[in-house]
Every structure is written in C-alpha cells, then in structure tokens.
Residue frames as qw, qx, qy, qz and C-alpha x, y, z in Angstrom:
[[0.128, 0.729, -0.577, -0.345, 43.44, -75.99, 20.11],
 [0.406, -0.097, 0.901, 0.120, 43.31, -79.97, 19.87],
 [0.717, 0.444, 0.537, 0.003, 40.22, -80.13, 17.97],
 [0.398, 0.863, -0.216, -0.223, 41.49, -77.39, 15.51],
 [0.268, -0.578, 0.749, 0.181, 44.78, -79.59, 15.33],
 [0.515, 0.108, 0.849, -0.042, 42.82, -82.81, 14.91],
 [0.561, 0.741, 0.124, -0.347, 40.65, -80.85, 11.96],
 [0.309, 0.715, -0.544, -0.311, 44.16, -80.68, 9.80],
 [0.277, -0.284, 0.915, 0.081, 44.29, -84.58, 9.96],
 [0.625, 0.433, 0.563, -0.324, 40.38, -85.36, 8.73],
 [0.513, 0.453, 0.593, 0.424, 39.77, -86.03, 4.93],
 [0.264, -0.134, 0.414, 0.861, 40.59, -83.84, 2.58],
 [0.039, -0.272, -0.693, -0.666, 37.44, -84.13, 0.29],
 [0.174, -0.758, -0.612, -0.144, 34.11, -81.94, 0.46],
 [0.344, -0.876, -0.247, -0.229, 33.92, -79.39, 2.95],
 [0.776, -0.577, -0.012, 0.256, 36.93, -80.57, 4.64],
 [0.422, 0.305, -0.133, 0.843, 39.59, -78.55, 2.85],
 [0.084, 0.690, 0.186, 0.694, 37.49, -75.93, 4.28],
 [0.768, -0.592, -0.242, 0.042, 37.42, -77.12, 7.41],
 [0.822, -0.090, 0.024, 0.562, 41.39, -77.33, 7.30],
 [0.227, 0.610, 0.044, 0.758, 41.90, -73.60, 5.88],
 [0.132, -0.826, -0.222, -0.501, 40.18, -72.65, 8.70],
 [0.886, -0.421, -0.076, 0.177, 41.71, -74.38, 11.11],
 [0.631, 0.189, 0.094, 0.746, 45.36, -73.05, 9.49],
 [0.116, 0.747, 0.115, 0.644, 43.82, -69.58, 9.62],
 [0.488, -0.797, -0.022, -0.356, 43.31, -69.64, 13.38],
 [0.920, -0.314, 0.002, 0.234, 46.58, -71.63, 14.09],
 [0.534, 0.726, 0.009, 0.433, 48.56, -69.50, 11.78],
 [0.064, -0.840, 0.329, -0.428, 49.88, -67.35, 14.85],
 [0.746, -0.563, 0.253, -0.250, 50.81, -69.85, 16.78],
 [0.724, 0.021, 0.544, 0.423, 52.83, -72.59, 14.44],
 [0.180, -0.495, 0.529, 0.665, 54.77, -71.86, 11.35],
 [0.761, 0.356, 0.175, -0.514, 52.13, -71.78, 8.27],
 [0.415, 0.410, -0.800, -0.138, 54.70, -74.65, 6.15],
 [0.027, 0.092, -0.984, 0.148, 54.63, -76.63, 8.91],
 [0.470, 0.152, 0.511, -0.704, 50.82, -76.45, 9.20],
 [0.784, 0.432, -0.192, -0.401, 50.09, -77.29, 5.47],
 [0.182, 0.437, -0.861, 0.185, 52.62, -80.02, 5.73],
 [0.083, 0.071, 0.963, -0.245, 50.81, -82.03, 8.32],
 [0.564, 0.371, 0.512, -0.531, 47.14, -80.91, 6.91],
 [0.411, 0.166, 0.761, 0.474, 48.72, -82.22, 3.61],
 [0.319, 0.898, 0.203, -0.224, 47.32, -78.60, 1.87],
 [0.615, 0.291, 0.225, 0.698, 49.08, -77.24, -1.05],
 [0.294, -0.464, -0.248, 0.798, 50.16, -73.96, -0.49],
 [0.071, -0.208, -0.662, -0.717, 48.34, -73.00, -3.70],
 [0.410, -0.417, -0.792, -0.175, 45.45, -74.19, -2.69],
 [0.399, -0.482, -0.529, 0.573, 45.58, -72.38, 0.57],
 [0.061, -0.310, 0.096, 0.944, 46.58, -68.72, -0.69],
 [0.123, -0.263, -0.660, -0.693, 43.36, -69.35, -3.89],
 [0.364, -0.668, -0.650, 0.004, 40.67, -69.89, -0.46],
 [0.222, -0.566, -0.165, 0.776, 42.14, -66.77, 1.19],
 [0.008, 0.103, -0.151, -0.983, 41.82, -64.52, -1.77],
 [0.352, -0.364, -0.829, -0.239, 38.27, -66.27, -2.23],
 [0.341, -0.683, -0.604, 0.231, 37.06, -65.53, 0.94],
 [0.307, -0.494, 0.033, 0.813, 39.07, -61.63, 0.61],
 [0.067, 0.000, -0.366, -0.928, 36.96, -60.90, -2.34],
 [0.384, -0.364, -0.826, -0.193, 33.82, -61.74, -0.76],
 [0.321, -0.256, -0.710, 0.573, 33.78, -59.76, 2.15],
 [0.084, 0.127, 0.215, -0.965, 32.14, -57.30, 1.07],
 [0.212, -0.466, -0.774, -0.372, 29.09, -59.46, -0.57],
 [0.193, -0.661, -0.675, 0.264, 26.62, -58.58, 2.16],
 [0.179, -0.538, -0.059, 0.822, 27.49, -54.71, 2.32],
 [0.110, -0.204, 0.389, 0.891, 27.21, -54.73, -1.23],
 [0.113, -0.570, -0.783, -0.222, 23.40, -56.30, -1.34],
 [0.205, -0.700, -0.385, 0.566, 22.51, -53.67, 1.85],
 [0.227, -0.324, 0.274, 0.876, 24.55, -50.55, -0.71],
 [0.025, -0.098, -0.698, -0.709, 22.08, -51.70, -3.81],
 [0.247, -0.574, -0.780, -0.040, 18.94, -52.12, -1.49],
 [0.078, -0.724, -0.203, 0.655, 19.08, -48.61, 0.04],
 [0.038, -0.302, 0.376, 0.875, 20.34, -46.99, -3.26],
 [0.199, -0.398, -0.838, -0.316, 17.03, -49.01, -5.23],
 [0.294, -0.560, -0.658, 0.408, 14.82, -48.06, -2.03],
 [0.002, 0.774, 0.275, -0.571, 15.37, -44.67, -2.82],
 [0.772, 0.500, 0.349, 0.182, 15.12, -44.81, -6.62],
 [0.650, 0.446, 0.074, 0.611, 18.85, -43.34, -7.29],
 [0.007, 0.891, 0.012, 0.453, 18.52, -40.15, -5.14],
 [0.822, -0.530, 0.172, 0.120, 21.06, -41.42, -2.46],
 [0.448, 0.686, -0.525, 0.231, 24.77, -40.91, -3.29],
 [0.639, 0.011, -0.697, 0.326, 27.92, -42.65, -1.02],
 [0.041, 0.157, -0.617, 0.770, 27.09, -40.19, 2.19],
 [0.659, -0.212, -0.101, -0.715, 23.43, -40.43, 2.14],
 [0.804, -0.035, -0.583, -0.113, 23.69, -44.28, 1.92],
 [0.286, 0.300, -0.681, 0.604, 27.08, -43.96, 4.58],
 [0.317, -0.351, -0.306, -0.826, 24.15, -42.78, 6.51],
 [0.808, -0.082, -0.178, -0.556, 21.66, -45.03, 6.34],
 [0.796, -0.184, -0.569, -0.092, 23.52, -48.00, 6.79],
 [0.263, 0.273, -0.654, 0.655, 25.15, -46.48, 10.21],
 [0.681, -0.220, -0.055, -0.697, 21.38, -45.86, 11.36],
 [0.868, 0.081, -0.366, -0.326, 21.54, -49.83, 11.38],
 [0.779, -0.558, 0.257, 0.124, 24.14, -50.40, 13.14],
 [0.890, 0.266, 0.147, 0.341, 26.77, -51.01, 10.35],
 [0.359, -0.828, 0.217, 0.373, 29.83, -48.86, 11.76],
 [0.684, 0.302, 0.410, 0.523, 31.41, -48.60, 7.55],
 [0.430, -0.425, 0.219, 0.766, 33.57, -46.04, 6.53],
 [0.603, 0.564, 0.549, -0.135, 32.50, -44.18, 3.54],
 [0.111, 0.554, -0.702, -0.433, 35.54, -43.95, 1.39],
 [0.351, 0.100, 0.929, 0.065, 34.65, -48.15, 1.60],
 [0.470, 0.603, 0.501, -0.405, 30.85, -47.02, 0.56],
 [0.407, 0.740, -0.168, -0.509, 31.85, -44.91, -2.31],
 [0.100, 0.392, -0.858, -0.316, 34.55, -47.46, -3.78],
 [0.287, 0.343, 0.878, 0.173, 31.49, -50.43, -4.04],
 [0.440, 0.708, 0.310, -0.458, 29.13, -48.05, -5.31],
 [0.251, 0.654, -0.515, -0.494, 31.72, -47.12, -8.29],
 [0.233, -0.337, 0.905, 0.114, 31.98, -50.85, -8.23],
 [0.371, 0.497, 0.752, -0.224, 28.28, -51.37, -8.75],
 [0.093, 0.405, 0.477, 0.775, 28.13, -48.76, -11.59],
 [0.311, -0.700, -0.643, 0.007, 26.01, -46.62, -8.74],
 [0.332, -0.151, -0.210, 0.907, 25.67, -43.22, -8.61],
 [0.141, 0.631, 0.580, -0.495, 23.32, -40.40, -7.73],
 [0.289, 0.540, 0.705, 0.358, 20.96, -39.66, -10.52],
 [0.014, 0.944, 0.322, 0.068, 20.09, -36.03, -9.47],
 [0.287, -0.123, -0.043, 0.949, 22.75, -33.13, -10.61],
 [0.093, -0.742, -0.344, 0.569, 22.59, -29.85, -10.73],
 [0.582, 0.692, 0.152, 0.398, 23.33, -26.68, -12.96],
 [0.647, -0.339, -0.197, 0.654, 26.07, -24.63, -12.40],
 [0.012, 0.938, 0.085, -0.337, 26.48, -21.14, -11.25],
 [0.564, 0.533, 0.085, 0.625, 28.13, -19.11, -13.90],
 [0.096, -0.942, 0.162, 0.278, 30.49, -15.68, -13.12],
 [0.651, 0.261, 0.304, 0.644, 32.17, -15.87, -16.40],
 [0.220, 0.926, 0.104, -0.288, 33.40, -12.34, -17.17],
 [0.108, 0.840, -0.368, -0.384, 35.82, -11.10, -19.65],
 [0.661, 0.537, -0.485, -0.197, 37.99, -12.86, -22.46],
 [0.969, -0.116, 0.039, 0.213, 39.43, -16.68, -22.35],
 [0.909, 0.067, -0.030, 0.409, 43.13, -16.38, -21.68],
 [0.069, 0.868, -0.018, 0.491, 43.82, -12.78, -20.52],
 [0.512, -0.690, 0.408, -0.308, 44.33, -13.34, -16.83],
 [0.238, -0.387, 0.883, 0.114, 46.61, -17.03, -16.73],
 [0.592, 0.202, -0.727, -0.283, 46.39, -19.86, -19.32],
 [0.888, -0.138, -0.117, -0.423, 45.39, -23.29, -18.40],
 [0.097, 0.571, -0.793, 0.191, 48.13, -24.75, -16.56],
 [0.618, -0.240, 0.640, -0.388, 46.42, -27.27, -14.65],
 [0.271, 0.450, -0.753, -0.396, 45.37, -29.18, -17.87],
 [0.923, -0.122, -0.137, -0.339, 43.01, -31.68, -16.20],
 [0.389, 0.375, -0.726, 0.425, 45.87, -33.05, -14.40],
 [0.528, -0.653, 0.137, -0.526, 43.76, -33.83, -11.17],
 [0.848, -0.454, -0.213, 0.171, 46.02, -36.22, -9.34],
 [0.032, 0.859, -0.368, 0.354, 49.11, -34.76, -7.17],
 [0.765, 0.215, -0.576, 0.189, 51.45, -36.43, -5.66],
 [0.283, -0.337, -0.563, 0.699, 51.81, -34.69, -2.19],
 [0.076, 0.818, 0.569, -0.033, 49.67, -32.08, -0.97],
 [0.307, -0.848, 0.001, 0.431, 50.17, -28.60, -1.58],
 [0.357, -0.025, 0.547, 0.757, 50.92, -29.02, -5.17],
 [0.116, -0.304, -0.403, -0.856, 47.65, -28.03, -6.85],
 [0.269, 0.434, 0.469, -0.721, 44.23, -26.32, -5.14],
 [0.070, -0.357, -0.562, -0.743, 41.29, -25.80, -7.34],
 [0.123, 0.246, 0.434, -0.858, 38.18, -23.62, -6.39],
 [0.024, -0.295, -0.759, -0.580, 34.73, -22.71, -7.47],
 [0.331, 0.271, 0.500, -0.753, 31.30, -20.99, -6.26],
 [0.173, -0.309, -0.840, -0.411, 28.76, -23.19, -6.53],
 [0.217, -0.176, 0.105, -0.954, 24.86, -21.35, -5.56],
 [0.083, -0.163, -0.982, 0.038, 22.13, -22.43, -3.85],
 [0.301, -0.356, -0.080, -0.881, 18.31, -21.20, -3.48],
 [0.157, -0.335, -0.832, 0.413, 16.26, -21.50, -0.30],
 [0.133, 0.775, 0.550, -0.281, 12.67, -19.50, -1.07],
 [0.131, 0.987, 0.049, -0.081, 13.24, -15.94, -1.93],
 [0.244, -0.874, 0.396, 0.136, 16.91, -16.08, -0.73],
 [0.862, 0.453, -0.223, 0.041, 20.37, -17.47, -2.20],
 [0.407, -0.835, 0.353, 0.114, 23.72, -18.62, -0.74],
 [0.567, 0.733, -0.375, 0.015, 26.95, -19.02, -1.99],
 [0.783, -0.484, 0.319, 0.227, 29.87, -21.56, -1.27],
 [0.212, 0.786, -0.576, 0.078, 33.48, -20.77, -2.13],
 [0.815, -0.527, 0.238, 0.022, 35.40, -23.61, -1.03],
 [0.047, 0.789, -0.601, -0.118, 39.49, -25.09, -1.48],
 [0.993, 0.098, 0.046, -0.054, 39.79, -28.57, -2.67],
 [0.176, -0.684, 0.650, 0.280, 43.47, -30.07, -2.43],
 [0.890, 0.195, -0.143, -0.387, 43.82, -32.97, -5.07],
 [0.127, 0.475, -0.858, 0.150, 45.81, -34.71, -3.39],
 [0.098, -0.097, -0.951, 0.279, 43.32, -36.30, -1.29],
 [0.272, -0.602, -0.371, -0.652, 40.34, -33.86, -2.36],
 [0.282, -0.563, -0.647, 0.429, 40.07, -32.50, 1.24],
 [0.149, 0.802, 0.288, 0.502, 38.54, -29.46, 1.52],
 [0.590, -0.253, -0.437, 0.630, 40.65, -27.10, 3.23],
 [0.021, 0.274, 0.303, -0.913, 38.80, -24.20, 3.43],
 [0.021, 0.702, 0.618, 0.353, 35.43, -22.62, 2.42],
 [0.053, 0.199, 0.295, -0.933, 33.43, -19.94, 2.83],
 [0.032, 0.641, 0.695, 0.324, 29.50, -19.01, 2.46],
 [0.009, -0.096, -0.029, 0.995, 28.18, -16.10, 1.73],
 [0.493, 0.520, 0.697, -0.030, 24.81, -14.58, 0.78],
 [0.030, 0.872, -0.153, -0.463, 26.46, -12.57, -0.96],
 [0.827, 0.191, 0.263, 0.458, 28.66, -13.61, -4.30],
 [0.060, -0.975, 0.179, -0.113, 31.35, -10.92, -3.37],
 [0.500, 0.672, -0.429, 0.338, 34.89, -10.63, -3.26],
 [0.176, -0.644, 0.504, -0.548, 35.01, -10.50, -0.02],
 [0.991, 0.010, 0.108, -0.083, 33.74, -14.62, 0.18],
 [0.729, 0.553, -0.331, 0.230, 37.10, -15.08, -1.87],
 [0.381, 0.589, -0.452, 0.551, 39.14, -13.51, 0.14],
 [0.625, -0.494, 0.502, -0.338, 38.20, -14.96, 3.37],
 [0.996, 0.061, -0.045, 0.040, 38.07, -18.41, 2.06],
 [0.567, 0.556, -0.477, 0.376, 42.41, -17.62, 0.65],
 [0.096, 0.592, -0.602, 0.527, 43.24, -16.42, 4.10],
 [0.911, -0.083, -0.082, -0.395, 41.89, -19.31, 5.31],
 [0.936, 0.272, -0.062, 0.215, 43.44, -21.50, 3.35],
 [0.420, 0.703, -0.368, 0.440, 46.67, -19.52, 3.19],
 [0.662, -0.523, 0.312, -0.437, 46.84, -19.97, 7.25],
 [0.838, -0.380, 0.384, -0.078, 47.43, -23.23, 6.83],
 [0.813, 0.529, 0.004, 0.244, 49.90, -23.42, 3.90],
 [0.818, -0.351, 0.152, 0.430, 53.16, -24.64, 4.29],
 [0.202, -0.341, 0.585, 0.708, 55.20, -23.44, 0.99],
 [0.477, 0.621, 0.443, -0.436, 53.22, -21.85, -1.95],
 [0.139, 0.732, -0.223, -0.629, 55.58, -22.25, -4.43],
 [0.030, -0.074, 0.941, 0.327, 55.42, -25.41, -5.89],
 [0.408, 0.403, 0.575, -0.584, 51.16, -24.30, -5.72],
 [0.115, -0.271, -0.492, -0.819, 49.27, -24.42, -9.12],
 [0.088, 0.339, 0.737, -0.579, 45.90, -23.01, -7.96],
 [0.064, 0.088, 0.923, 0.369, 43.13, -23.95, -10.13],
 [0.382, 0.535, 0.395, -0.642, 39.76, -21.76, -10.97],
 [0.523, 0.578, 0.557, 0.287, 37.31, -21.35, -13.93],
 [0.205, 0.365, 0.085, 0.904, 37.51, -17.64, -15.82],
 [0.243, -0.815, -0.515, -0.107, 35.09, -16.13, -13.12],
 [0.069, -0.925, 0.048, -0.371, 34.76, -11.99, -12.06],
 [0.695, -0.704, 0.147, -0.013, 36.35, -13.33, -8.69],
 [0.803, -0.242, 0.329, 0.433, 39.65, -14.49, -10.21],
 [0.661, 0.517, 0.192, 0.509, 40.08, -12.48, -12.64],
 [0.484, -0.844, -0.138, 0.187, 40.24, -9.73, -9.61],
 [0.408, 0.674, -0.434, 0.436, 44.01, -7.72, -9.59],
 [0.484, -0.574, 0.358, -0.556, 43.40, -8.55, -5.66],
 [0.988, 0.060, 0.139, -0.038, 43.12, -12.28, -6.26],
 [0.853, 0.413, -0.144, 0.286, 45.97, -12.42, -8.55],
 [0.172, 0.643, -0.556, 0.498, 48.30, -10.45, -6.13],
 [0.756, -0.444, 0.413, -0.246, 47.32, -12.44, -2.95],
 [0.981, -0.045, 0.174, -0.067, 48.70, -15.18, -4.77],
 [0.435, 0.797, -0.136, 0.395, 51.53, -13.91, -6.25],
 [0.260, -0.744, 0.431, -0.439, 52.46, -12.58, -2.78],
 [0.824, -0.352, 0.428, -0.116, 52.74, -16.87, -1.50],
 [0.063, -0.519, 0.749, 0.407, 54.29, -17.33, -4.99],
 [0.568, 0.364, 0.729, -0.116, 51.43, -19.53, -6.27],
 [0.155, -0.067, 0.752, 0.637, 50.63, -20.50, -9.78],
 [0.615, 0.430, 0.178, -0.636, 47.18, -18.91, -11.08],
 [0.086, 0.120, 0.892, 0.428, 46.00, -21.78, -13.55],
 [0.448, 0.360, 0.112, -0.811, 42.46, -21.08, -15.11],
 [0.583, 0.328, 0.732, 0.127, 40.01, -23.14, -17.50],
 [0.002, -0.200, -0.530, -0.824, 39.15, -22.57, -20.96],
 [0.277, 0.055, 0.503, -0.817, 35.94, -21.21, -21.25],
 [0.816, 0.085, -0.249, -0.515, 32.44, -23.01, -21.56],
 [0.608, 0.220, -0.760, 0.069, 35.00, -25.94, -20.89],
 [0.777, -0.500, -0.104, -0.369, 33.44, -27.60, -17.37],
 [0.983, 0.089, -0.118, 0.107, 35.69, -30.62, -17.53],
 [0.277, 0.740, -0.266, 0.552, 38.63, -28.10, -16.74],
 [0.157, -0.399, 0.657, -0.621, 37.68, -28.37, -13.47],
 [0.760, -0.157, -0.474, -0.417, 35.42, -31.17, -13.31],
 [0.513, -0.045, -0.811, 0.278, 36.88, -32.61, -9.72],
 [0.078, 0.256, 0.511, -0.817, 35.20, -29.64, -7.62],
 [0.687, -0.112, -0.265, -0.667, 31.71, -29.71, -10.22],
 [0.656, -0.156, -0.716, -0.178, 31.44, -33.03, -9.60],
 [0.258, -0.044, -0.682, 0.683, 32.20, -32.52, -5.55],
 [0.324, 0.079, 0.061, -0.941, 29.38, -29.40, -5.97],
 [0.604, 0.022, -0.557, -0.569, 27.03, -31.83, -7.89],
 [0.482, -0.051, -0.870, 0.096, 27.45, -34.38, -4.89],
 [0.016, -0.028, -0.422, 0.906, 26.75, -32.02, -1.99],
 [0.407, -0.010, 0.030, -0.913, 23.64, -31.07, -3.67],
 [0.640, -0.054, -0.714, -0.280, 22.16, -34.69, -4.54],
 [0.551, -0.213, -0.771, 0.238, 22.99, -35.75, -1.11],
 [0.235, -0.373, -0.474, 0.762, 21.80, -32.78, 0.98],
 [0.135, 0.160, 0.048, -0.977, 20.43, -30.22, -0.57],
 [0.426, 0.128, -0.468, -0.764, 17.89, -31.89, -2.84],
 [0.503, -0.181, -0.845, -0.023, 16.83, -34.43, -0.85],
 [0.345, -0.253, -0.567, 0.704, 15.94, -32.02, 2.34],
 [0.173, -0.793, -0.549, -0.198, 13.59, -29.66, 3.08],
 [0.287, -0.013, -0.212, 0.934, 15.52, -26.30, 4.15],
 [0.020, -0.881, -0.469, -0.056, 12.98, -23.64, 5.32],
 [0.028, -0.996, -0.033, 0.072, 15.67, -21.12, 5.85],
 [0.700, 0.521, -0.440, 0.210, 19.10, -20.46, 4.70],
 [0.323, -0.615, 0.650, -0.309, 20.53, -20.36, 8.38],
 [0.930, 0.153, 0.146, -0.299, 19.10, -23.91, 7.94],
 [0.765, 0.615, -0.192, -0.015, 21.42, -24.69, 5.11],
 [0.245, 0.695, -0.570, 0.364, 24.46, -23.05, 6.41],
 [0.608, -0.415, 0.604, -0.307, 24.00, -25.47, 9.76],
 [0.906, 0.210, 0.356, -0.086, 23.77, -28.59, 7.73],
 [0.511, 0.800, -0.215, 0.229, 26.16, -27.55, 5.26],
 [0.116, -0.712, 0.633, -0.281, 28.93, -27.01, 8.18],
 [0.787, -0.233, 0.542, -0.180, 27.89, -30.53, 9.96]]
C-alpha cells in the first residue's frame, strides 16, 4: 500500500498520470477518492476522462478475436457459432456481449434462408394487424409472435413452431413436428399457455397462415382472452423479429452442419 501511496506523489508528466490513476483505482476502497486526487494533485476531470478511456477499451481484444473467427470463416458464423468458438479457447464471454460487438462491427451472418409459406385465404378476414411492427414490450406477457419455419434433411422435412416473447425474445415454447399439422400448433399454445400468467393484456402475433386462421386457434385464444394480431400479406417485415430469429438458427446450425438424419436435427435443435 506504501508504494501505491508513494506513486500519487511522483511527477505528474508522461506515464505518470497513469501511474497515479492506477494507483487511485486500487486505493479507491480504502480512502475517500477527493482526498486521493487532492494529494496526487489529479483533476477530477482528468481522472473520470482515463476511466471512461480505459471502459471503452475493454473490449478491444475480444473484438480483434470476434473479427478473426468471423473472417476465418468467410461470414458463415453468426453471434452463437462465434460464442462458441471463442469458449473452445478458453474465453468464458457471454453471448448477448458477442452479439452487441458484432452489431458493433457491422457483422453479421451472410447465409439466410427462404421462408416456408402456409398462406391460405384472404388478407384481413381472420384479425387485422394489430401488432403493427411494434416489436418492443415493456413487460412480458404483452405481445407473443409465432411462425413455422421448415427444414430439409435428405428425403425428409421438419417443422418448428415456436413462441417468441418480445420482451426479451425468449422463446417460451416450441414444438417440432414432421408433420406441418395443427396438431404442432396446438401443442406448442398449451405449452405456452401453461406458463401464462394473465392473457389479457396478450396481443399474439402470426403471419396469415392455414394454422391461424384455424376456428380452433382463434378460440384457444379467445378462451385466455388474448388478442389475435396477424400480418398483411406478402408483408415479411410484419413479423420480421421471429424471420430474422428463423434465419439465425439456420446460418448458425443448420447450414453449417452436416445432419444425416432428422432425429439428428431435432437433438441439436433442443441442445
């Protein structure tokens, strides 16, 4: 603790503010941070400009490692692939962190998909567009949105249903079928519905597909008091927070992997 004391007395000039900051950083719990700049003659300016300095830096290194894996595998890596890779290494990083420098870096995975269509019948018969591309919520349990996106392993095809809250996009329920049947739907709801609290403050968000446009669909929900909200049709962007979720899945997992069978999938898929 003396020499770190004795640091806040040495010259100012060169290195040695930095010396002194650092010294202030590791004394900081111990003495009152006035009285510390006070006797290492630091302006308190000066102090708070090297802290955010060194607090927008921290992620330099992570972000060289983020661009050298995403390069490395020319773009076909999204934020979980990478998340991955750099845990492989040893780097024990969170990959909410991963995804927020990638967005920072302008870095994202190069390989979508096309989407499965079950459009049937007319635009605006079964509920209007309530949702409106509104995708943030303020607590959870305001708006759900859904979707079945399709996948092909050889000969065979399987289907995910799943329940996206946008509050915090978790997915709180799925289902896979190989089957794109009603009966995917309606496991996924009672799923979901299981864990739902109060369904009346619910908008619950789908495109114009066969599966929603259901009288069975539209009374399950009804019956929790939920708000059937639908896209326009042709109109993607309606729901564009579960494509884009579908569009990640497949970049990072599906399209980068070698499945030989769909049990395959569905194990990898669940993990």
């Amino acid at each position: 603790m003396l020499k770190k004391v004795q640091c806040l007395n040495s010259s100012t000039r060169g290195s040695g503010i930095k010396t002194k900051i650092q010294a202030i950083q590791e004394l900081r719990h111990e003495f009152d941070l006035a009285l510390l700049l006070s006797y290492g003659k630091v302006a308190r300016s000066t102090y708070y400009y090297h802290e955010k300095s060194e607090r927008k830096d921290k992620h330099q290194s992570l972000k060289i490692l983020i661009k050298s894996i995403y390069n490395k595998h020319k773009g076909r890596y999204g934020y979980r692939r990478i998340t991955d890779e750099l845990r492989k290494k040893g780097d024990a990083v969170n990959h909410k962190t991963v995804l927020k420098i990638m967005k920072m870096l302008g870095l994202k995975s190069l390989i979508r998909t096309k989407k499965y269509k079950s459009y049937r019948g007319e635009q605006g018969k079964i509920a209007p567009n309530i949702l409106e591309r509104a995708f943030k919520a303020q607590a959870p349990e305001q708006k759900w949105v859904t979707d079945v996106t399709e996948f092909k392993v050889r000969d065979k095809k399987l289907y995910l249903s799943p329940i996206m809250d946008l509050y915090n996009q978790e997915i709180i329920s799925y289902q896979l079928s190989e089957r794109a049947d009603f009966k995917q739907i309606t496991g996924m709801i009672h799923k979901a519905f299981r864990k739902l609290k109060d369904g009346s403050n619910l908008i619950f968000h789908s495109d114009q597909g066969w599966q929603y446009q259901m009288r069975q669909y539209q009374h399950l929900l009804k019956e929790q008091g939920i708000t059937q909200s639908m896209s326009r049709k042709g109109n993607c962007l309606d729901n564009a927070v579960i494509e884009n979720f579908f569009g990640t899945l497949k970049s990072e997992l599906f399209y980068i992997q070698k499945f030989n069978s769909i049990a395959h999938l569905k194990r990898e898929i669940k993990e």
